[in-house]
BALOBA-1460 file (C-alpha; in Angstrom, 3 decimals):
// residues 342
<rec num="1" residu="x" x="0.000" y="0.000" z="0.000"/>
<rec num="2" residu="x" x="1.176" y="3.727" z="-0.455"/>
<rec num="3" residu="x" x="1.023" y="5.522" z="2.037"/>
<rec num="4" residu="x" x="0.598" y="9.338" z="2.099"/>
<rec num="5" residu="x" x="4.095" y="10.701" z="2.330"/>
<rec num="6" residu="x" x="5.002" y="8.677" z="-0.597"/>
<rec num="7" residu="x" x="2.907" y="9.976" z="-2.927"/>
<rec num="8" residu="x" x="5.297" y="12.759" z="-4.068"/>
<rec num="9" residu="x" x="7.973" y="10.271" z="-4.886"/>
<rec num="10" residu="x" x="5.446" y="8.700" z="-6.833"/>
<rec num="11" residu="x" x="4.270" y="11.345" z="-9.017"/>
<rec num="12" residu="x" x="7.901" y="12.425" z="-9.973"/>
<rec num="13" residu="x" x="8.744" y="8.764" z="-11.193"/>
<rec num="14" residu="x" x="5.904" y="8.761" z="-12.993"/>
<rec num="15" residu="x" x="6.520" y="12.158" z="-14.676"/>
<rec num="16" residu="x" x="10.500" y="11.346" z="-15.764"/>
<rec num="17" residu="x" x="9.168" y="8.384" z="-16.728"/>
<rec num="18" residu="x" x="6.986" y="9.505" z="-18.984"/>
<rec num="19" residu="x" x="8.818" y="12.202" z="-20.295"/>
<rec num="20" residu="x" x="11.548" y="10.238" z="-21.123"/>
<rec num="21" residu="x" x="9.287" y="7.348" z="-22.930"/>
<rec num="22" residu="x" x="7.840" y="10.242" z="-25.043"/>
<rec num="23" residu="x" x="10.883" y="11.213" z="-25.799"/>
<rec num="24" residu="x" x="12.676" y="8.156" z="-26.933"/>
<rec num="25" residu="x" x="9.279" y="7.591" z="-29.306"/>
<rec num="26" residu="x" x="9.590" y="10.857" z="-30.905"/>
<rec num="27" residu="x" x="13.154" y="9.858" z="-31.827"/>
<rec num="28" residu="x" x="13.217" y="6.551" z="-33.133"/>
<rec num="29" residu="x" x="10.028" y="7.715" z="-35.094"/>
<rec num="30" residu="x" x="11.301" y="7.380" z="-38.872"/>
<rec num="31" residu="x" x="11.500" y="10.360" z="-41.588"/>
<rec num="32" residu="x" x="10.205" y="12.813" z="-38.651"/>
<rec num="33" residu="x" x="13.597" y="14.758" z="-37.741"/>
<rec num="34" residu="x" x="12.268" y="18.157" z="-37.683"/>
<rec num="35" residu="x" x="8.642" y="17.544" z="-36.287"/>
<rec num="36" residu="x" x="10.376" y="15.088" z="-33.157"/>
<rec num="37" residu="x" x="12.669" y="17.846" z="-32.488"/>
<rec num="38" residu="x" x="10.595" y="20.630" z="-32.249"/>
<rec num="39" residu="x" x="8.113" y="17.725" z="-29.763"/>
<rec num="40" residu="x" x="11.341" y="17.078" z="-28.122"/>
<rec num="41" residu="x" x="11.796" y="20.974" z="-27.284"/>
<rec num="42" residu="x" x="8.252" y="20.407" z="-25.955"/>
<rec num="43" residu="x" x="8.788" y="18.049" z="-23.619"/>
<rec num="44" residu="x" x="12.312" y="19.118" z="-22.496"/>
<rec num="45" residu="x" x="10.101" y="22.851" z="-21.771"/>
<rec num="46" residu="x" x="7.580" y="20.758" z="-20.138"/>
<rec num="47" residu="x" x="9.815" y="18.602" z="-18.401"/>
<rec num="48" residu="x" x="11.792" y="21.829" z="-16.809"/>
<rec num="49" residu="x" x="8.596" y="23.465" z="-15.894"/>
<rec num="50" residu="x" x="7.657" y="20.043" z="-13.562"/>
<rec num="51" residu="x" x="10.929" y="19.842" z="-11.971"/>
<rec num="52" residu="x" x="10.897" y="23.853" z="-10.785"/>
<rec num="53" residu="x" x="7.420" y="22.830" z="-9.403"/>
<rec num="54" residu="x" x="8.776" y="19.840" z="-7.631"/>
<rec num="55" residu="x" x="11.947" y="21.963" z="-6.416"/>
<rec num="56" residu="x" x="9.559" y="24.323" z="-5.015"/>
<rec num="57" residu="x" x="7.727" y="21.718" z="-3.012"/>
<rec num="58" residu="x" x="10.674" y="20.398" z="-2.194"/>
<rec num="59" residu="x" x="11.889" y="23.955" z="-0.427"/>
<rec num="60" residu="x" x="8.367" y="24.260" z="1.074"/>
<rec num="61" residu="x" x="9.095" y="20.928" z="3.147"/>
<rec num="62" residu="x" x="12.457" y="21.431" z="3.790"/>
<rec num="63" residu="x" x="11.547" y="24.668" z="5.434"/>
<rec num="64" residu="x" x="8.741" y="23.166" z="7.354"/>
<rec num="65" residu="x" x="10.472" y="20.459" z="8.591"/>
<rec num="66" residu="x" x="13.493" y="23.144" z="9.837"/>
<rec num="67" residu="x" x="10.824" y="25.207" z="11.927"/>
<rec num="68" residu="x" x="9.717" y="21.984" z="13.189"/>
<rec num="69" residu="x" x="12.686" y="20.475" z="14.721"/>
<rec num="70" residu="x" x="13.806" y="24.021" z="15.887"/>
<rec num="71" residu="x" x="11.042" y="24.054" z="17.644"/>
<rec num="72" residu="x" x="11.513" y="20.627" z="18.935"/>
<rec num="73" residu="x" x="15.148" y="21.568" z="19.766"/>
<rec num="74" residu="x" x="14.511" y="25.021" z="21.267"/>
<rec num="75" residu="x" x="11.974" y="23.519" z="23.795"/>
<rec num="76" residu="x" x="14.837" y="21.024" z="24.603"/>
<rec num="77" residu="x" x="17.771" y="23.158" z="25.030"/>
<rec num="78" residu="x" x="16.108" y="26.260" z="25.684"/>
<rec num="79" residu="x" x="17.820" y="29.965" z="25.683"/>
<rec num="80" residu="x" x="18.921" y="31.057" z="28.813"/>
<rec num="81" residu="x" x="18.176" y="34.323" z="30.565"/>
<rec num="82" residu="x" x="20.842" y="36.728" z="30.656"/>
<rec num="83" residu="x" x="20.845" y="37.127" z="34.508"/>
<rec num="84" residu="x" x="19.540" y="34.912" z="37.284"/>
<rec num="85" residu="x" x="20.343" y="36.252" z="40.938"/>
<rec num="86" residu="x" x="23.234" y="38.489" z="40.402"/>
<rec num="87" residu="x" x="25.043" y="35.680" z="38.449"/>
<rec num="88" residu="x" x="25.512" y="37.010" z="34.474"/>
<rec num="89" residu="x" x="25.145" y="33.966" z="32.217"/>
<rec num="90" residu="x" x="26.175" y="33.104" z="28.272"/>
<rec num="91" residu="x" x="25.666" y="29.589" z="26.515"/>
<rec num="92" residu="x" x="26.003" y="27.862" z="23.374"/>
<rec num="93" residu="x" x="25.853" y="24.640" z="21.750"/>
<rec num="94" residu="x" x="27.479" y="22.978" z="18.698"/>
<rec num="95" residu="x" x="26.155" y="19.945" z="17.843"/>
<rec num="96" residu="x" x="28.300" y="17.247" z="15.664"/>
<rec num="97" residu="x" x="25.977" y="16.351" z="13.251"/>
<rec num="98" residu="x" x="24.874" y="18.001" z="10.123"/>
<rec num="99" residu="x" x="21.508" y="20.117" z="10.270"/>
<rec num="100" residu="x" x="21.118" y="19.817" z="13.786"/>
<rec num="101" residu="x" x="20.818" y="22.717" z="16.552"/>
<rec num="102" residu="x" x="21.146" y="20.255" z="19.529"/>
<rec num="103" residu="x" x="22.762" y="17.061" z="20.144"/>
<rec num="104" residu="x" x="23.575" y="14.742" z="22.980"/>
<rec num="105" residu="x" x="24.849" y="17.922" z="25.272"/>
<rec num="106" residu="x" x="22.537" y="19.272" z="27.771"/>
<rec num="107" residu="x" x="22.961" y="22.592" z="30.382"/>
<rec num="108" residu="x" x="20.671" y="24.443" z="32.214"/>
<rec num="109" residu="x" x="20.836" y="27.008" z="35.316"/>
<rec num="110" residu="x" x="17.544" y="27.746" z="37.177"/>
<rec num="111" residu="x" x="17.539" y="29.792" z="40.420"/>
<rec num="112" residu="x" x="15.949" y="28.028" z="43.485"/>
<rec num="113" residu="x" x="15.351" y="28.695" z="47.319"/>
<rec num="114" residu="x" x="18.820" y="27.179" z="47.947"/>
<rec num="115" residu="x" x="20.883" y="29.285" z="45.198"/>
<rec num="116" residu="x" x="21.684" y="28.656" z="41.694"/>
<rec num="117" residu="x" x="21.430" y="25.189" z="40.372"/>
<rec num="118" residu="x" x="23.416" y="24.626" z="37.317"/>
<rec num="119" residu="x" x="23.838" y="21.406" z="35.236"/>
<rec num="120" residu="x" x="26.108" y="20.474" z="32.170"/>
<rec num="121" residu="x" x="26.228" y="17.252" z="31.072"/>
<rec num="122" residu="x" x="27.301" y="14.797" z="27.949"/>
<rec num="123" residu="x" x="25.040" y="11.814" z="26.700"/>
<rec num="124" residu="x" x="27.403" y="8.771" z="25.239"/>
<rec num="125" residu="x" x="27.225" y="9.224" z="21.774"/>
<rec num="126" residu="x" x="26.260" y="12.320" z="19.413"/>
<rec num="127" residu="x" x="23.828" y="14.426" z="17.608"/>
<rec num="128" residu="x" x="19.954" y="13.332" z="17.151"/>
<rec num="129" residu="x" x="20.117" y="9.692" z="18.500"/>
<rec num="130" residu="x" x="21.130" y="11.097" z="21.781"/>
<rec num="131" residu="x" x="18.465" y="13.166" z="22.178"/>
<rec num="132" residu="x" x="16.061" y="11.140" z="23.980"/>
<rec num="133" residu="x" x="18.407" y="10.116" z="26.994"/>
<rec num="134" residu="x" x="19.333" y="14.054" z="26.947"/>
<rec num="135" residu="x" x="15.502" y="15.084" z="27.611"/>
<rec num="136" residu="x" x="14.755" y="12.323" z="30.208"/>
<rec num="137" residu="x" x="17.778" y="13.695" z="32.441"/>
<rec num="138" residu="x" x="17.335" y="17.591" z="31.684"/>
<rec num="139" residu="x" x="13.594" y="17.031" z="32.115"/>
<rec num="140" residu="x" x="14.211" y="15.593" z="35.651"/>
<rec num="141" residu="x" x="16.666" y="18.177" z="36.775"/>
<rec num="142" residu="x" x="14.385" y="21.236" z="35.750"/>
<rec num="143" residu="x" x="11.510" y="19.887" z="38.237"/>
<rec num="144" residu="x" x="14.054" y="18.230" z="40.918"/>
<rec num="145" residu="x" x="16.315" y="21.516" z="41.580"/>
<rec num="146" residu="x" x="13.135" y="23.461" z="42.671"/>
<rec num="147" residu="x" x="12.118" y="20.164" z="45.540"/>
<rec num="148" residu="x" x="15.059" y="18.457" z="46.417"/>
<rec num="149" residu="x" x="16.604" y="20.495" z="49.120"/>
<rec num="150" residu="x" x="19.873" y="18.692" z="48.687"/>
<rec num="151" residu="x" x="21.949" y="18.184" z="45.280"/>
<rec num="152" residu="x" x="21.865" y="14.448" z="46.218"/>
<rec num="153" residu="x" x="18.617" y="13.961" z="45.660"/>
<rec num="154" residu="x" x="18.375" y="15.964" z="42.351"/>
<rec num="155" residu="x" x="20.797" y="13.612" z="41.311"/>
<rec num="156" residu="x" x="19.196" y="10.494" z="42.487"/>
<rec num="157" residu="x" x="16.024" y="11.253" z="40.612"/>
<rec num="158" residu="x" x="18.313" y="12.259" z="36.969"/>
<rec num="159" residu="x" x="19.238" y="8.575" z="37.911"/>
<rec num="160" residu="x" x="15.951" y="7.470" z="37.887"/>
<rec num="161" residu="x" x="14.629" y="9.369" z="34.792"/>
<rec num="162" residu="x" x="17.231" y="7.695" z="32.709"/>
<rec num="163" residu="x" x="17.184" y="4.538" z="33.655"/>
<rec num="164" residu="x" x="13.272" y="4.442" z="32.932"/>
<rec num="165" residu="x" x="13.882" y="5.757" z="29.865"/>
<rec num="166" residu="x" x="16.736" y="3.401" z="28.824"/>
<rec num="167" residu="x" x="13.932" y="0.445" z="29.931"/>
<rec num="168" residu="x" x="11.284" y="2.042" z="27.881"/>
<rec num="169" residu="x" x="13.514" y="2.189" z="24.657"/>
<rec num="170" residu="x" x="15.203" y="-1.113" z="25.753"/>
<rec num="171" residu="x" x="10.975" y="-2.441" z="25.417"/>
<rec num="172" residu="x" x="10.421" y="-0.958" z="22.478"/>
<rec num="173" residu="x" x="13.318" y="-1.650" z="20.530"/>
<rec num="174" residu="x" x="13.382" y="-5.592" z="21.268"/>
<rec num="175" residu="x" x="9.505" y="-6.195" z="22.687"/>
<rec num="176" residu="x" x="9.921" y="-10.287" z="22.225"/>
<rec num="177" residu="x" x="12.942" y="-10.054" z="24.870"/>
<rec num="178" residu="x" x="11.442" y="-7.578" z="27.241"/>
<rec num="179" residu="x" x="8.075" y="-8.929" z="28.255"/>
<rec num="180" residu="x" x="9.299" y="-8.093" z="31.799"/>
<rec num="181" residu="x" x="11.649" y="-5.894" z="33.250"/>
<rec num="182" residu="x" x="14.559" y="-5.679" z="31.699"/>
<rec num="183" residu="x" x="17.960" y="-6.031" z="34.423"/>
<rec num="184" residu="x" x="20.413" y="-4.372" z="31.928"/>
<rec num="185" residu="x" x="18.304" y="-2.263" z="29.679"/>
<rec num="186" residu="x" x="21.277" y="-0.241" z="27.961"/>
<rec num="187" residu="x" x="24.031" y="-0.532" z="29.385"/>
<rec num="188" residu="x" x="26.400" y="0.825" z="26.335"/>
<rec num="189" residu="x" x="24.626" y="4.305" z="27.064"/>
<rec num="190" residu="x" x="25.373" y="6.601" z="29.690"/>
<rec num="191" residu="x" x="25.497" y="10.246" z="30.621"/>
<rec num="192" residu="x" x="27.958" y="12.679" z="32.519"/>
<rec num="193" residu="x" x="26.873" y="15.114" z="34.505"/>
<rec num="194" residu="x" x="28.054" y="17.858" z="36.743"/>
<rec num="195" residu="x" x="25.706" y="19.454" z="38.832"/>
<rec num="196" residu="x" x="26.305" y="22.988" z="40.680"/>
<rec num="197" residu="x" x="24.989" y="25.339" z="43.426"/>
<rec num="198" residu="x" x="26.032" y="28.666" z="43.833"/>
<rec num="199" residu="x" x="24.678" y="30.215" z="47.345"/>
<rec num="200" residu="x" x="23.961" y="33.815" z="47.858"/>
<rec num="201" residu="x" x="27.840" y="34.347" z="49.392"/>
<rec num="202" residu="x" x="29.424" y="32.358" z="46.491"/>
<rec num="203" residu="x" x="29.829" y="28.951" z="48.190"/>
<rec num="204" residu="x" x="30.126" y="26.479" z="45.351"/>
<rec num="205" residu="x" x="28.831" y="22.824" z="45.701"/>
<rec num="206" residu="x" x="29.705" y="20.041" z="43.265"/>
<rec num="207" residu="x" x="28.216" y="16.722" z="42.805"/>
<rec num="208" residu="x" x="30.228" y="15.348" z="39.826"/>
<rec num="209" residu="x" x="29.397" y="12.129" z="37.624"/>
<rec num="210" residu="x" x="32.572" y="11.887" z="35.176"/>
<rec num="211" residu="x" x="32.053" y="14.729" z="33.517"/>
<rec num="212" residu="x" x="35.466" y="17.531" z="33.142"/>
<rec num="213" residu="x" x="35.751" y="19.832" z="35.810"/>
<rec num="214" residu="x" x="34.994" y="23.495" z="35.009"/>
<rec num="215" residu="x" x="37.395" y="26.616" z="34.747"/>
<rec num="216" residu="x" x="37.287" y="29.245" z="37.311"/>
<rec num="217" residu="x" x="38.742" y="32.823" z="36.071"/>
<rec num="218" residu="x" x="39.621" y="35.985" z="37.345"/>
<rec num="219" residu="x" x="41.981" y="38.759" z="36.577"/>
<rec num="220" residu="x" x="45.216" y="39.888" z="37.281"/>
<rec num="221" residu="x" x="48.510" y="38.430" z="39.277"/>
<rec num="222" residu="x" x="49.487" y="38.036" z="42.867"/>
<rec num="223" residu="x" x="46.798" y="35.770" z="44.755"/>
<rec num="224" residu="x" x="47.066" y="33.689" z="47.769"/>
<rec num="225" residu="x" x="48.159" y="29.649" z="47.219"/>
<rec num="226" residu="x" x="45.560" y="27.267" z="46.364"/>
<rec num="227" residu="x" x="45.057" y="24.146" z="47.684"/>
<rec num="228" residu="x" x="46.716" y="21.060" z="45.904"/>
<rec num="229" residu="x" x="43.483" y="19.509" z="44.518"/>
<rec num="230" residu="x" x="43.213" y="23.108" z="42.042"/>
<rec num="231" residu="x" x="45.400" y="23.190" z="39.339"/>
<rec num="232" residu="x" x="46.701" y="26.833" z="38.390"/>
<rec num="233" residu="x" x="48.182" y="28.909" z="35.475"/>
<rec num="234" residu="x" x="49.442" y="31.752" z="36.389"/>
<rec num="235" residu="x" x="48.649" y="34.863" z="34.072"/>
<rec num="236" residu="x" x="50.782" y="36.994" z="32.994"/>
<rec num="237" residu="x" x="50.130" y="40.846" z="31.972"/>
<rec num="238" residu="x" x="47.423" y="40.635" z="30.417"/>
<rec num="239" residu="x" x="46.195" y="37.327" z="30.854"/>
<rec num="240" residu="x" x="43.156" y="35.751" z="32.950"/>
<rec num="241" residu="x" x="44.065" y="33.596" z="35.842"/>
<rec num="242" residu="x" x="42.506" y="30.213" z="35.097"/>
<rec num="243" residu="x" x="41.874" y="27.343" z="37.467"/>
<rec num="244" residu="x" x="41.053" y="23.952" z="37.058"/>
<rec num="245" residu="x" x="38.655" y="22.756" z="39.485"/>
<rec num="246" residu="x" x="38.962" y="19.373" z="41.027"/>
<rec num="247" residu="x" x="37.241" y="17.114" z="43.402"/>
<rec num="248" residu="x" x="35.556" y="13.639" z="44.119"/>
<rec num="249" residu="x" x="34.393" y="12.419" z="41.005"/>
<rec num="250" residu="x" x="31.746" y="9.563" z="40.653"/>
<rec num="251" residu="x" x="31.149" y="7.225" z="37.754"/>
<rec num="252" residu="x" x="28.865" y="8.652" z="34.963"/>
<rec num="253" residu="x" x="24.895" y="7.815" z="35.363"/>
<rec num="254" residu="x" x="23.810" y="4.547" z="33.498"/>
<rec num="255" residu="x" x="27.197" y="2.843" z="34.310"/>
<rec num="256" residu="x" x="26.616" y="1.640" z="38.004"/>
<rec num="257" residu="x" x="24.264" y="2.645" z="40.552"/>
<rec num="258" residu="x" x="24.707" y="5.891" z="42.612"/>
<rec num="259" residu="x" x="26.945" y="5.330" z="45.762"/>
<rec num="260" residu="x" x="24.608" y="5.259" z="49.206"/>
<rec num="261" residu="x" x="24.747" y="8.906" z="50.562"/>
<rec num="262" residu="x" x="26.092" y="10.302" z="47.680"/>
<rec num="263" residu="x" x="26.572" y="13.975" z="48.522"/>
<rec num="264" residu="x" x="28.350" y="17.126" z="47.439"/>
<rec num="265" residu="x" x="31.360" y="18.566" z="48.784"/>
<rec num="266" residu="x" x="32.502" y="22.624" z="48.631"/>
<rec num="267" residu="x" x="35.199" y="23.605" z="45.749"/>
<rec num="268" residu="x" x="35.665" y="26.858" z="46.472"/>
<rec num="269" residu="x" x="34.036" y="29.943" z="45.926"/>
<rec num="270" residu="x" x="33.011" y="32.285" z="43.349"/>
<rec num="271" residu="x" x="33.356" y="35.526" z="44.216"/>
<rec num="272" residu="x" x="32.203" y="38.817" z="42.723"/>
<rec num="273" residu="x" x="33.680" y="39.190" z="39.467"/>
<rec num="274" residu="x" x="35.145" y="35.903" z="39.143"/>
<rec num="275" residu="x" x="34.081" y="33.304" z="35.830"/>
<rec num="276" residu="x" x="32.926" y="29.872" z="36.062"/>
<rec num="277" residu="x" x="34.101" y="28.481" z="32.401"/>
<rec num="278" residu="x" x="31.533" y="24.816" z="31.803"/>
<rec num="279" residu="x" x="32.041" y="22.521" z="28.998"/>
<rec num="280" residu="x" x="31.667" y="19.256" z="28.132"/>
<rec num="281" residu="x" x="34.816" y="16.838" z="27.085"/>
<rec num="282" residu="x" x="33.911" y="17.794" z="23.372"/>
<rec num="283" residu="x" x="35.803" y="21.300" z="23.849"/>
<rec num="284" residu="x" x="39.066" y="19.857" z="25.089"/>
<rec num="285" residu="x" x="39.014" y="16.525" z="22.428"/>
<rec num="286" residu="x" x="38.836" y="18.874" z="19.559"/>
<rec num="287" residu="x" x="41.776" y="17.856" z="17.518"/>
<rec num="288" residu="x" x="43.068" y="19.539" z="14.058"/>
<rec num="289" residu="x" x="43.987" y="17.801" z="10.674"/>
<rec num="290" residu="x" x="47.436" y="16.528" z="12.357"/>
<rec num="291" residu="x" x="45.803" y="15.691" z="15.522"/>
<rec num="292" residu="x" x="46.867" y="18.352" z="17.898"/>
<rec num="293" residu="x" x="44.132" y="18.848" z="20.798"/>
<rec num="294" residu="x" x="42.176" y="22.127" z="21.062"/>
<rec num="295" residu="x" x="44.078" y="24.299" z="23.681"/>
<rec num="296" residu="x" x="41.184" y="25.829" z="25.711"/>
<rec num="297" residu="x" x="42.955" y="26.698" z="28.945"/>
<rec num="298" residu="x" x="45.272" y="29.257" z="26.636"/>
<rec num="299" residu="x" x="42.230" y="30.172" z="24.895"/>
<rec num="300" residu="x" x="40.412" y="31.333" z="28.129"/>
<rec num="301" residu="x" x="43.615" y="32.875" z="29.327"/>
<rec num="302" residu="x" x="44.666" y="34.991" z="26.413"/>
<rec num="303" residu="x" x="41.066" y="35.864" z="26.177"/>
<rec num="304" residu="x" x="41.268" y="40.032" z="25.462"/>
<rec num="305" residu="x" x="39.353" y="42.226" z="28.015"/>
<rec num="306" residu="x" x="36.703" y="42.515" z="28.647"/>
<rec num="307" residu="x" x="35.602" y="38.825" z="29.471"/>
<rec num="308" residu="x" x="32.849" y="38.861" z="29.865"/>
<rec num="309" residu="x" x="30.409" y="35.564" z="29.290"/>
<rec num="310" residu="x" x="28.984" y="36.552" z="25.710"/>
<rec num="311" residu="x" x="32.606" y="37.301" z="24.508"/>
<rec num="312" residu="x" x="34.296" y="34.181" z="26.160"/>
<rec num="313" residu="x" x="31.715" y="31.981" z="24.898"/>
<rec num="314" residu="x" x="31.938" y="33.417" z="21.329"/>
<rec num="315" residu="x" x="35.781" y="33.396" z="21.542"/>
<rec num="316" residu="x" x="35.937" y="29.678" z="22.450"/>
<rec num="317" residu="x" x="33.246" y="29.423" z="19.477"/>
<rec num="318" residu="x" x="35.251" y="30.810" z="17.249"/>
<rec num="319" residu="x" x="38.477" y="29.150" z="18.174"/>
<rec num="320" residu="x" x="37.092" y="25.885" z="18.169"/>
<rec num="321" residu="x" x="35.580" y="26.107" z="14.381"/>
<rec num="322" residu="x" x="39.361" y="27.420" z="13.295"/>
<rec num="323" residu="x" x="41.075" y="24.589" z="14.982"/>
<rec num="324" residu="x" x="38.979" y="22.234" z="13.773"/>
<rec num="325" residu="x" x="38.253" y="23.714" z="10.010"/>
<rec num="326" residu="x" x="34.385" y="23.353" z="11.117"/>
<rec num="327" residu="x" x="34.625" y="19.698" z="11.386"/>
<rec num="328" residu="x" x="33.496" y="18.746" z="14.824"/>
<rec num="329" residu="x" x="33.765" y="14.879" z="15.777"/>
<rec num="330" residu="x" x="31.438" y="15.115" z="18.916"/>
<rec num="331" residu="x" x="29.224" y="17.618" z="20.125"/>
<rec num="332" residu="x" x="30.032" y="20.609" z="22.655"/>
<rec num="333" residu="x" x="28.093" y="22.700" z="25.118"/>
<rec num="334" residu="x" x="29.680" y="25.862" z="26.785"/>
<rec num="335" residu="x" x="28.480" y="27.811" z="29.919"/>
<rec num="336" residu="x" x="29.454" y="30.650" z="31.419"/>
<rec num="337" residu="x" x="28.671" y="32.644" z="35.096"/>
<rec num="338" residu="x" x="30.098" y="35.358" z="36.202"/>
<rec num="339" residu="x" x="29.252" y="36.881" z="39.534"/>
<rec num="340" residu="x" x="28.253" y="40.022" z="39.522"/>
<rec num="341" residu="x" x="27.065" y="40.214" z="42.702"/>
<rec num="342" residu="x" x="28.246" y="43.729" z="45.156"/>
């Protein structure tokens, strides 16, 4: 049976083959040169006329189908505001496969009774097929970080959210061998995540499942030592300070369960005028045509003034597409905060 979306198809067979049938009559046709040319020039006028029609309906479904999954994608990965609480915020997303706004990446910052909650966080895999385990974990964060009064048990319920919807996909794509329950639904997919709160006075909480650690800047030289577990470049004139965060850091969701207890722990602070720098592994695996990984500490450091989160994240942007030549092997989310707080 045909169904309704192949109808098109069917009507532009039928027209080149008809045209051409026509065509090949006219010219094996004996003693009619001049009357199958001028049919010929017919049905080569004719012909052109049906495929600008059929281009054009083409265009009209390409464009529909682009507002569609912008839509689709938007809704996903939606824009964030500019400001939430005194923190300044900036975020993009460059996705790995061809056509697509979004991929497996996933961020979000939403301000709650018990500070900023931020996530970032990188689905195994890339591009559309991702998508699905990137909804069911954003989904569950944006309505956890407003209940849970601990990052623990926002966590615990991202847990949950994917593993129901790695059972649900495990069910649907094999029904016969998942009448039941199934004990290992997926277990080749999993997702990274790194989850944040920023109090009112800067305190910064991490819960962190495998996923990189993010940069903290600020300008200028001449600061105190940090402890052993941050590692430091020095800037010089001109240059931001970067840090690399560190901490405890837990296996990626979908791999094992969550530890019992499973809680965050302090790194730091951000204080006013200071940069959080968030990014998924995508930023730093960026490799050229000889193989050379993308430098994005030096990037961040010899960002010029003023750094601010729209510039840094456009900088990185743009660095990554020129180290790259616009060929991007996985997909990568960046975030930036900046307290502004007085």
């Amino acid at each position: 049976m045909i169904t309704r979306g192949e109808m098109p198809q069917l009507r532009r067979v039928c027209v080149v083959a008809w045209g051409g049938a026509a065509v090949s009559w006219e010219l094996a046709t004996p003693g009619r040169l001049v009357p199958s040319l001028a049919t010929c020039a017919a049905f080569l006028l004719l012909a052109t006329g049906c495929a600008l029609h059929i281009r054009r309906g083409l265009l009209s479904e390409l464009r529909r189908s682009q507002e569609i999954a912008g839509a689709a994608q938007r809704a996903l990965l939606r824009p964030l505001p500019g400001r939430i609480d005194g923190l300044t915020l900036a975020a993009a997303q460059l996705s790995a496969s061809r056509g697509a706004a979004v991929g497996g990446d996933l961020y979000e910052a939403v301000p709650t009774a018990y500070g900023v909650r931020v996530v970032i966080g990188d689905v195994r895999g890339h591009g559309l097929p991702a998508l699905g385990a990137a909804a069911a974990v954003l989904g569950a964060f944006r309505e956890a970080a407003y209940d849970e009064v601990s990052l623990g048990g926002v966590l615990r319920r991202m847990e949950r959210a994917l593993g129901r919807h790695l059972r649900d996909r495990a069910r649907a794509e094999h029904p016969a061998a998942c009448t039941g329950e199934p004990e290992s639904p997926s277990a080749e997919e999993f997702v990274t995540v790194l989850l944040l709160q920023i109090a009112p006075d800067g305190t910064l909480l991490a819960l962190n499942c495998g996923h990189p650690w993010p940069y903290r800047m600020r300008p200028g030289l001449d600061f105190p030592a940090r402890p052993a577990f941050e590692d430091r470049v020095r800037a010089e004139p001109g240059k931001a300070d970067v840090q690399a965060l560190d901490g405890e850091t837990l296996p990626p969701l979908g791999v094992v369960p969550l530890p019992v207890g499973a809680e965050p722990h302090p790194v730091r602070e951000l204080r006013p005028g200071e940069t959080l720098f968030l990014h998924t592994d995508g930023a730093e695996e960026a490799r050229n045509a000889v193989g050379v990984f993308f430098p994005l500490r030096s990037v961040l450091a010899e960002t010029p003034a003023p750094r601010t989160p729209a510039r840094l994240v456009a900088g990185v942007h743009a660095a990554l597409l020129r180290h790259t030549g616009g060929r991007l092997a996985d997909d990568v989310a960046l975030l930036v905060l900046r307290n502004d707080r007085s």
